[in-house]
C-alpha positions as CSV (number, residue, x, y, z in Angstrom):
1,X,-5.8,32.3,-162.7
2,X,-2.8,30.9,-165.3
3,X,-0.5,29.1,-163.1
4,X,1.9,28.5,-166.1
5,X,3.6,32.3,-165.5
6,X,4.1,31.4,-161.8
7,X,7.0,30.0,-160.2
8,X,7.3,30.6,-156.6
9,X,4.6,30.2,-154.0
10,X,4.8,31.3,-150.6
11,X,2.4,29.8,-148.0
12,X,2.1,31.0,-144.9
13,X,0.6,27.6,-143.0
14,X,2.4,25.4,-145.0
15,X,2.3,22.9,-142.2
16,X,-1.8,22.2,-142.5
17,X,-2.7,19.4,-143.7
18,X,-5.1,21.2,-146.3
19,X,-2.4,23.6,-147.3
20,X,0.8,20.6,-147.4
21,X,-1.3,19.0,-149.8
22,X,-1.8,21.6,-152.2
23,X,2.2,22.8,-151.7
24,X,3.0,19.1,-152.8
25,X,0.7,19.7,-156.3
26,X,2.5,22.9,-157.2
27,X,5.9,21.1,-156.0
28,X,4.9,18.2,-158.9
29,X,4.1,21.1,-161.1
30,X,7.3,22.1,-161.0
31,X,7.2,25.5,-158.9
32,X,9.5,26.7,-156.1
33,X,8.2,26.1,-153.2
34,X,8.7,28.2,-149.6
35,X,6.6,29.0,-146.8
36,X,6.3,29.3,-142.6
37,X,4.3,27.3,-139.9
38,X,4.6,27.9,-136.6
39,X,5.6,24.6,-135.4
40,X,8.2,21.8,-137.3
41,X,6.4,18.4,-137.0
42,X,6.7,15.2,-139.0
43,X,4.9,16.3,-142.0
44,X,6.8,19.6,-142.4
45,X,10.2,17.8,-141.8
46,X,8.9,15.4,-145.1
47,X,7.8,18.7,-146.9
48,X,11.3,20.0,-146.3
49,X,12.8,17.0,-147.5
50,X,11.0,17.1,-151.0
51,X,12.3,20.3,-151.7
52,X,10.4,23.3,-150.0
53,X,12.2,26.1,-147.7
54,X,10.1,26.2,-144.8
55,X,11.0,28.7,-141.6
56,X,9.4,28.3,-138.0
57,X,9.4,32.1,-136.4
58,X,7.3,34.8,-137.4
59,X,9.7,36.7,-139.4
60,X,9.6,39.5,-142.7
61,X,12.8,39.1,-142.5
62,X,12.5,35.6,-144.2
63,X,10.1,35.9,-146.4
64,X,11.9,35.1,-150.3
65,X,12.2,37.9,-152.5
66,X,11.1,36.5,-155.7
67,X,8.0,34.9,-155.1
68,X,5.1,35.6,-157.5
69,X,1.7,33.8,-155.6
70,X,0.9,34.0,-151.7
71,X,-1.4,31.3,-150.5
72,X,-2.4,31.2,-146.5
73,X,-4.7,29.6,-144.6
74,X,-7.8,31.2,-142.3
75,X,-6.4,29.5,-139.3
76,X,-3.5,32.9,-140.0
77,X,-4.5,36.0,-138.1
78,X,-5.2,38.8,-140.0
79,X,-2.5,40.6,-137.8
80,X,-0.1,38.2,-138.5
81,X,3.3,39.9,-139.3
82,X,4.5,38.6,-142.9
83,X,0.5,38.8,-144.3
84,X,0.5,42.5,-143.1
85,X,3.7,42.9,-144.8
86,X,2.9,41.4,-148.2
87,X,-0.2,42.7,-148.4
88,X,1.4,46.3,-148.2
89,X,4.4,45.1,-151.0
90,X,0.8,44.7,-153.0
91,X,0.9,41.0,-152.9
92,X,-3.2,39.6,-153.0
93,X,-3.0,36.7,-150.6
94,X,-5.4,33.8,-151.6
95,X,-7.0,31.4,-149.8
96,X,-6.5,27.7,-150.0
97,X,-9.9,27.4,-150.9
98,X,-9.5,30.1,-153.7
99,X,-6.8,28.0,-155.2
100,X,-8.6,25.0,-155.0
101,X,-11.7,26.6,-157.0
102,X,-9.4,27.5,-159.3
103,X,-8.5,23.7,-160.0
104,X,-12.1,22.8,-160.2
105,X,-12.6,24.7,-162.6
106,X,-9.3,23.7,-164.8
107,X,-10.3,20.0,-164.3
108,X,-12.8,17.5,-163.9
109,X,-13.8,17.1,-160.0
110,X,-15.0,14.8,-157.5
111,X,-15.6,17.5,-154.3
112,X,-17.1,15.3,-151.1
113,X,-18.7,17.3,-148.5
114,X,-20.8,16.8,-145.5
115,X,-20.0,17.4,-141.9
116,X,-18.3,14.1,-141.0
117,X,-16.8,11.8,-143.2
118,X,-15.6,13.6,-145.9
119,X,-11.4,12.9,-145.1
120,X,-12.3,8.8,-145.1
121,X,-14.6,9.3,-148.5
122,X,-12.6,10.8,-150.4
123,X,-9.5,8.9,-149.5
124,X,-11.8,5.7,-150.0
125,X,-13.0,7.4,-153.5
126,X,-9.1,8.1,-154.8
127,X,-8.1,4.5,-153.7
128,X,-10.8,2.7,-155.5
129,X,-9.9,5.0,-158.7
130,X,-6.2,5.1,-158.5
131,X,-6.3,1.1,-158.2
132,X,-8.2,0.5,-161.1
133,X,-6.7,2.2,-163.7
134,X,-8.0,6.2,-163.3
135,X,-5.0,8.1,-163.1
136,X,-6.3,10.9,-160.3
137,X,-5.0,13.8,-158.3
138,X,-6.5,14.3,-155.0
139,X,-6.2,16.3,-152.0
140,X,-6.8,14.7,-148.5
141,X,-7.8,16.2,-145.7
142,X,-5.2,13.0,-143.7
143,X,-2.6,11.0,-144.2
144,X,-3.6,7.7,-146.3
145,X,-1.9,5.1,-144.9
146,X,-1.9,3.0,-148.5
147,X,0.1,6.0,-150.0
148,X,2.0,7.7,-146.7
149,X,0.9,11.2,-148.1
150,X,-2.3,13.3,-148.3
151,X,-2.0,14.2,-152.0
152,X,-2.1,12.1,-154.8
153,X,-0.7,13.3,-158.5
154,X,-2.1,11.8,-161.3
155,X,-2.7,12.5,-165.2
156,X,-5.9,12.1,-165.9
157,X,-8.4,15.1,-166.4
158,X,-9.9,13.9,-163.0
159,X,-9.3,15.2,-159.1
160,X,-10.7,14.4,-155.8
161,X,-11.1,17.2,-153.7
162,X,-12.5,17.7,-149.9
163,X,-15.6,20.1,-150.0
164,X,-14.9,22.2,-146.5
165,X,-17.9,23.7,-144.8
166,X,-16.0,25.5,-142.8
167,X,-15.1,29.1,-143.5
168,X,-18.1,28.3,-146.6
169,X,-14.7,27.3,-148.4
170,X,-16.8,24.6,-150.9
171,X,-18.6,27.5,-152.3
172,X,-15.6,28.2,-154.6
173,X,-15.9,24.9,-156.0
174,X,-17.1,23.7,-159.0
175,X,-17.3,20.0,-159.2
176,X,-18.5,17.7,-162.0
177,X,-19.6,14.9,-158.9
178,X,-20.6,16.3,-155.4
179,X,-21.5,14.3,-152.2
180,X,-23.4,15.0,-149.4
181,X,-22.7,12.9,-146.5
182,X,-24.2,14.4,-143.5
183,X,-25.3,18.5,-142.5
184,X,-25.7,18.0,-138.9
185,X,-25.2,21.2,-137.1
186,X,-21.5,22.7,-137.0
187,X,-19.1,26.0,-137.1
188,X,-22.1,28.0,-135.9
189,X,-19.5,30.3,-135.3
190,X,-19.2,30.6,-138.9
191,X,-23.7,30.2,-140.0
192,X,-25.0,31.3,-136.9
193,X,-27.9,28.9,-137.2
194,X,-28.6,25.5,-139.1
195,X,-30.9,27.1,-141.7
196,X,-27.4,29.3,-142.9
197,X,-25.8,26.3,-142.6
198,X,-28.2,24.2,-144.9
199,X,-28.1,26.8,-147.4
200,X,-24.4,27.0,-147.7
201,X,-25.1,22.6,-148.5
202,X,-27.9,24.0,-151.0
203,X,-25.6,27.2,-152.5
204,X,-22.6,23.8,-152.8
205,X,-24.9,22.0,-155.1
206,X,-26.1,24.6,-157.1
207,X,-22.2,25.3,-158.0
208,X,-22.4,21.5,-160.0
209,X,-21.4,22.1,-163.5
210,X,-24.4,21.7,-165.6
211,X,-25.0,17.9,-166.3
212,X,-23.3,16.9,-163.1
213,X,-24.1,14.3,-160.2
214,X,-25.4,14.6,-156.8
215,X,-24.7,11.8,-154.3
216,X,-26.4,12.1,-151.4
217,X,-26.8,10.0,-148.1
218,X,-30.6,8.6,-148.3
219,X,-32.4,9.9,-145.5
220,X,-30.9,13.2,-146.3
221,X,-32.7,13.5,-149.3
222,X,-36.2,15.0,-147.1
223,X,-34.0,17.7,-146.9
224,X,-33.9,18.6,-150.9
225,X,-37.6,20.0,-151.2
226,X,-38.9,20.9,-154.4
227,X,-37.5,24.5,-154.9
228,X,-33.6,23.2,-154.6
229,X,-35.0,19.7,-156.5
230,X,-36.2,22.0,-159.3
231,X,-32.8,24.8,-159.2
232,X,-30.7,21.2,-159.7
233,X,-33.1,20.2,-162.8
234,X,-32.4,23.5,-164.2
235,X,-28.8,22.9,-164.6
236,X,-29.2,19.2,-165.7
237,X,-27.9,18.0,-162.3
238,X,-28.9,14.5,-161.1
239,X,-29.6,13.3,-157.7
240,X,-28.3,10.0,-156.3
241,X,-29.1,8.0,-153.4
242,X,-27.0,5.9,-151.2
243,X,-27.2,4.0,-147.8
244,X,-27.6,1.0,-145.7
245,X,-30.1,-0.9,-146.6
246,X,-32.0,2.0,-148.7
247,X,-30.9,4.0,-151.3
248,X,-30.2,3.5,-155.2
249,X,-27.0,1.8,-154.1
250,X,-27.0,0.5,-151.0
251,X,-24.3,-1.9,-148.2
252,X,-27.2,-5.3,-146.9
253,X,-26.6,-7.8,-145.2
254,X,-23.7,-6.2,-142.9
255,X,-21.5,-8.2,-140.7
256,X,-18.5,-8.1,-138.7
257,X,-16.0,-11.1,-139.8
258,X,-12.1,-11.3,-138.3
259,X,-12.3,-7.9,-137.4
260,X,-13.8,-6.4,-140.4
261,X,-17.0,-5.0,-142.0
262,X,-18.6,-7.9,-144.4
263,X,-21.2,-6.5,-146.8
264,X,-23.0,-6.1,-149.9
265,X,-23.2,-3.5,-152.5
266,X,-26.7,-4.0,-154.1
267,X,-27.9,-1.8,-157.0
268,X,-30.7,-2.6,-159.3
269,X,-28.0,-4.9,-161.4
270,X,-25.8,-6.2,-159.2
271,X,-24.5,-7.6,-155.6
272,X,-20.7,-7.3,-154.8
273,X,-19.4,-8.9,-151.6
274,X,-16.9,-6.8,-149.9
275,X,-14.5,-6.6,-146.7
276,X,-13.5,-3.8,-145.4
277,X,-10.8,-3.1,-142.6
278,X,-12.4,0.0,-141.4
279,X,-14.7,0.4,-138.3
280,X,-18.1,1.4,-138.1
281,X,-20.9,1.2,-140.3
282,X,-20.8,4.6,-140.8
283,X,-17.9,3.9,-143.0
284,X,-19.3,1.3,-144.4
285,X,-21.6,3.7,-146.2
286,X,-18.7,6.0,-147.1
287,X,-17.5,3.1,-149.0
288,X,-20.6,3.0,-151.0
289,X,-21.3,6.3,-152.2
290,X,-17.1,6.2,-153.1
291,X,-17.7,2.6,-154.7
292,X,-20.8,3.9,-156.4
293,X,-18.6,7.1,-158.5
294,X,-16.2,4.2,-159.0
295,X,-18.3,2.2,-160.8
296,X,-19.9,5.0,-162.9
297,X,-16.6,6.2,-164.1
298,X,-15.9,2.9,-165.4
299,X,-14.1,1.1,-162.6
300,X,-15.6,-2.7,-162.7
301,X,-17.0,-4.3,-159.5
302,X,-14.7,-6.7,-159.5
303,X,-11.8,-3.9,-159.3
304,X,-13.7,-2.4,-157.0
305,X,-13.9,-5.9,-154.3
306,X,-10.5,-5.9,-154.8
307,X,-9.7,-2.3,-153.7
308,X,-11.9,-2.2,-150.7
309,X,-10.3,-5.1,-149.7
310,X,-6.7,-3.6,-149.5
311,X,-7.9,-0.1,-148.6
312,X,-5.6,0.0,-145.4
313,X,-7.2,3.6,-143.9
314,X,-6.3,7.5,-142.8
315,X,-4.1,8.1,-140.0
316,X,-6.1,9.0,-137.2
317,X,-9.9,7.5,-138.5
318,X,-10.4,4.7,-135.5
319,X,-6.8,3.9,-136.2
320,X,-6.0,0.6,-134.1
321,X,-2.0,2.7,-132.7
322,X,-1.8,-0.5,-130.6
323,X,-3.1,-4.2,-129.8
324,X,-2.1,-6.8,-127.4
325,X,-3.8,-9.9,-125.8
326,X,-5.1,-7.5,-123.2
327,X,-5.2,-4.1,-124.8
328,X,-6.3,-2.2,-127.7
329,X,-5.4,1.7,-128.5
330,X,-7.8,3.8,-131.3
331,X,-6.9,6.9,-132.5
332,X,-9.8,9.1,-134.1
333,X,-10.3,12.2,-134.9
334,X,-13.9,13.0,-133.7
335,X,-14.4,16.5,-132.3
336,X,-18.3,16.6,-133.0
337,X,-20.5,15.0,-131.0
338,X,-22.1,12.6,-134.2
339,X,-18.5,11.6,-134.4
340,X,-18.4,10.5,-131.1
341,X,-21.4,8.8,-131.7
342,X,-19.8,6.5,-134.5
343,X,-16.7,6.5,-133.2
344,X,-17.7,4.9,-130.0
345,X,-20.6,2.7,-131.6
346,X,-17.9,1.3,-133.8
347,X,-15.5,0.1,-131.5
348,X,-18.7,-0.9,-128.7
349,X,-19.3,-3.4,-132.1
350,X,-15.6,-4.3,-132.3
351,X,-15.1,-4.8,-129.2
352,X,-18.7,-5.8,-127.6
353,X,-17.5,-7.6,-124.0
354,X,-14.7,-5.2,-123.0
355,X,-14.8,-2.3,-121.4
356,X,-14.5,1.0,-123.2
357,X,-12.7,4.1,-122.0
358,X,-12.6,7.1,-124.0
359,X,-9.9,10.3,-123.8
360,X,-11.3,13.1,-124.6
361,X,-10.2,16.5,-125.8
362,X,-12.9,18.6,-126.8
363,X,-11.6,21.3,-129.8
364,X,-12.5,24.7,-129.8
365,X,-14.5,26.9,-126.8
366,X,-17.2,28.3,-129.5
367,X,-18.3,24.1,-130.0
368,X,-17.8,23.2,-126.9
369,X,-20.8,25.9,-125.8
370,X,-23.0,24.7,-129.0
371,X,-22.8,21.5,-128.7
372,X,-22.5,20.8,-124.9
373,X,-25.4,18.4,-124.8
374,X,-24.6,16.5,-127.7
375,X,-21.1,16.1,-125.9
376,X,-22.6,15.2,-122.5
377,X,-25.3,12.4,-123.8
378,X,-22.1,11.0,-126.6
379,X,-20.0,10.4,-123.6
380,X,-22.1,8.9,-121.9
381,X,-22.0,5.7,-123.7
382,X,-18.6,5.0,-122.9
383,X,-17.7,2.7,-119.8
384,X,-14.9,5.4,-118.4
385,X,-14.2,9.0,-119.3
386,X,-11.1,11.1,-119.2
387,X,-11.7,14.7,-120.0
388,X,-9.1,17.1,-120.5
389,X,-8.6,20.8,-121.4
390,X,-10.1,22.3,-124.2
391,X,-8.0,22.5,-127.4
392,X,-8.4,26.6,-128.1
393,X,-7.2,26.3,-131.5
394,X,-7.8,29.9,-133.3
395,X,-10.2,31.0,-130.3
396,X,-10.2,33.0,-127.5
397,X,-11.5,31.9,-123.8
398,X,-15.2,32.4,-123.3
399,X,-16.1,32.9,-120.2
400,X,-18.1,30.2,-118.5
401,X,-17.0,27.7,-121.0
402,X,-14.4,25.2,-119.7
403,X,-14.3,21.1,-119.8
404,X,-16.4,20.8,-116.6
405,X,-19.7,22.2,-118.6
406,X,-19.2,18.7,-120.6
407,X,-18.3,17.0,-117.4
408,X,-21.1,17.8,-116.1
409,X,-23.7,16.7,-118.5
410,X,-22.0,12.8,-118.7
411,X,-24.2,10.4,-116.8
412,X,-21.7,7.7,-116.2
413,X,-19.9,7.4,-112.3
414,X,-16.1,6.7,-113.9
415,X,-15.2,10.1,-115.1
416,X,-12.4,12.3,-114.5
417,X,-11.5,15.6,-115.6
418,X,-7.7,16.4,-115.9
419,X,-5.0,18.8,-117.8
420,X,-3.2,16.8,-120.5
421,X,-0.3,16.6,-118.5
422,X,-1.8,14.4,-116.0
423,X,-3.0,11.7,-118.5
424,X,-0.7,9.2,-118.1
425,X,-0.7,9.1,-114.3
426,X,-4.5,9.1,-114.5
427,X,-4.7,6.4,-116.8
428,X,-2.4,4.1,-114.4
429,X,-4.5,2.4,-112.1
430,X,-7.5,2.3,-114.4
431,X,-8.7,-1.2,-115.4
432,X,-7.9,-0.9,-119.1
433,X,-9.4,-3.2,-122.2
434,X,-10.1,-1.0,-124.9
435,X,-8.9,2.9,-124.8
436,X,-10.5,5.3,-127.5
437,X,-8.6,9.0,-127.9
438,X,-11.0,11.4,-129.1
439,X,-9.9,14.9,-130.4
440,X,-9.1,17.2,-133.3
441,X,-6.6,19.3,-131.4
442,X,-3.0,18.0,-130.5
443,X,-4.5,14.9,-127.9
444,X,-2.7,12.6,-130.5
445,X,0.7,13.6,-129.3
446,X,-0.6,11.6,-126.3
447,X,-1.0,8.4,-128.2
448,X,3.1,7.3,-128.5
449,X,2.9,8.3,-124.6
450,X,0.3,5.4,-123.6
451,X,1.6,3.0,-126.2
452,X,5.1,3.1,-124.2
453,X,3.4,3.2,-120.5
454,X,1.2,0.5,-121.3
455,X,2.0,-1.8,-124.2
């Protein structure tokens, strides 16, 4: 597609984080930029205040006259008003996705996938570059605290892009450097069964321009058996390792020090002692495989200590939201029951003598069903659980599937199950050290809430 003959988008989901970033690269591209969400929030209050025309009701009526490129996200309905109606003006809608392949294939791209991880990665991965030097555009799947935004512009011929599983939306890519971080099972709705969803991770790979890179997390590498091994020779494609404590780079020697995660990068040449302000050692291999690309595009080891060291996180990744003598307040975004996992190792090593209560919201019914077990035994390693309501999203009820299925599978005696409403009032007589909100849906709106009640 030549996006030099067009100058006004329309997106209908402007608000998403996904789809705000890419309005913000046509917006530095000079284009005209309108679109609808159903909801104002912060970030479409800042997107209205750089310059795009954004309406909040479902409305033909307001759709611009002169616009020459739709772009909309799957979370639309198909029966949604204004895509019914451009679609019979003879407008082709594209997908985010679409767009974004199309910017693969314009530039040279960095595209991290893998079921968790991949919004801290590639934030991680942009830092380190943008900090030493490499001019890059990226597009963040969260708000990086060191820049306020989720998109980056830059001038050089590079980009960082998220590689989305979901919707099999990486498959349009066509990245120079792709990661693997994890395939644990997920959107079954979408595969069906984790075979489909491994071979969408294979069929990702395989779309590596010829002479590329593949990073992948060590003990994933089993995984690659000889057929995919010899499809990636064929096309000149590398594979790379990474890890704790294995892997052709690799974090030793790991460490918690005033708070945050002391370590080494080792590779066959060197050893780099870092710091960084993120939880979890989960994110301390994120920070490998991104300091490992840094390095191989030229950024020095030194610039890369430096970086790490001031790389101050994503909005919503175990954010710390509040901290007194008596209290702490994490905000994370885990919705999948590895990400609990993490989330709630991570602070349990933070925080190892005070007690741990987690908020829950589980998001979607359709996960909430696949994953029910995972949810009940992730839980269960928290001290105190509040469950609430599940977070519908783009679903439909399913019968039989409500919170109390999850409820019913934790194996810990402090548990509650409550509507969102009531969280507040059930939080105040709780004994309260260290409180961990959970959730992809809206449970962060929550978080303000128990910072005034309780700090």
């Amino acid at each position: 597609m030549n996006f030099k003959e067009v100058k006004h988008i329309y997106f209908i989901g402007i608000g998403g984080i996904g789809m705000s970033a890419l309005a913000r690269y046509f917006l530095k591209e000079g284009k005209r930029i309108s679109g609808y969400d159903k909801t104002s929030t912060t970030l479409t209050k800042t997107l209205e205040s750089e310059g795009m025309k954004i309406h909040y009701t479902e409305d033909v009526d307001a759709i611009p006259e002169d616009i020459d490129l739709v772009i909309f996200t799957p979370a639309v309905p198909d029966e949604h008003r204004e895509l019914v109606r451009l679609r019979e003006q003879g407008f082709r809608p594209y997908k985010r996705s679409e767009i974004l392949g199309f910017i693969s294939q314009e530039q040279r791209t960095i595209a991290i996938g893998g079921t968790h991880g991949k919004t801290t990665t590639s934030s991680i991965v942009s830092y380190l570059l943008k900090s030493s030097g490499i001019d890059i555009s990226a597009f963040v799947g969260g708000i990086m605290r060191n820049y306020d935004s989720n998109y980056l512009h830059g001038e050089s011929e590079w980009v960082v892009v998220e590689a989305d599983e979901y919707d099999r939306s990486f498959l349009r890519l066509t990245p120079d450097i792709a990661v693997i971080l994890a395939m644990d099972a997920d959107h079954l709705d979408i595969y069906g069964d984790t075979d489909a969803m491994r071979q969408g991770f294979k069929d990702f790979t395989l779309n590596i321009k010829e002479g590329g890179q593949l990073w992948i997390r060590h003990h994933l590498l089993a995984q690659i058996d000889d057929s995919w091994k010899a499809e990636l020779a064929q096309k000149g494609i590398s594979i790379h390792s990474y890890g704790i404590n294995v892997g052709e780079v690799q974090a030793q020697d790991i460490r918690v020090v005033d708070g945050a995660f002391s370590y080494n990068i080792v590779n066959d040449q060197d050893s780099t002692a870092c710091s960084l302000s993120l939880a979890g050692r989960h994110n301390v291999s994120n920070a490998v495989v991104a300091s490992a690309i840094a390095h191989q595009l030229g950024c020095s080891w030194e610039q890369i200590q430096r970086a790490i060291g001031s790389f101050e996180g994503i909005n919503r990744r175990f954010e710390i939201a509040a901290k007194s003598n008596k209290m702490v307040l994490i905000d994370d975004y885990a919705h999948h029951p590895e990400e609990l996992k993490v989330a709630i190792d991570a602070a349990r090593e933070l925080y190892p003598d005070r007690k741990l209560t987690g908020i829950f919201q589980p998001h979607l019914y359709s996960r909430t069903r696949d994953f029910v077990e995972g949810f009940g035994e992730a839980l269960s390693a928290l001290d105190e659980l509040v469950l609430t309501d599940i977070y519908p999203a783009r679903e439909l009820p399913i019968e039989g599937v409500t919170s109390q299925i999850i409820y019913d599978r934790v194996q810990i005696d402090d548990k509650h199950i409550i509507t969102k409403e009531n969280l507040i009032q059930t939080l105040e007589p709780l004994e309260k050290e260290v409180i961990v909100v959970l959730g992809a849906g809206d449970i962060d709106k929550e978080v303000n809430k128990i910072k005034e009640a309780f700090f």
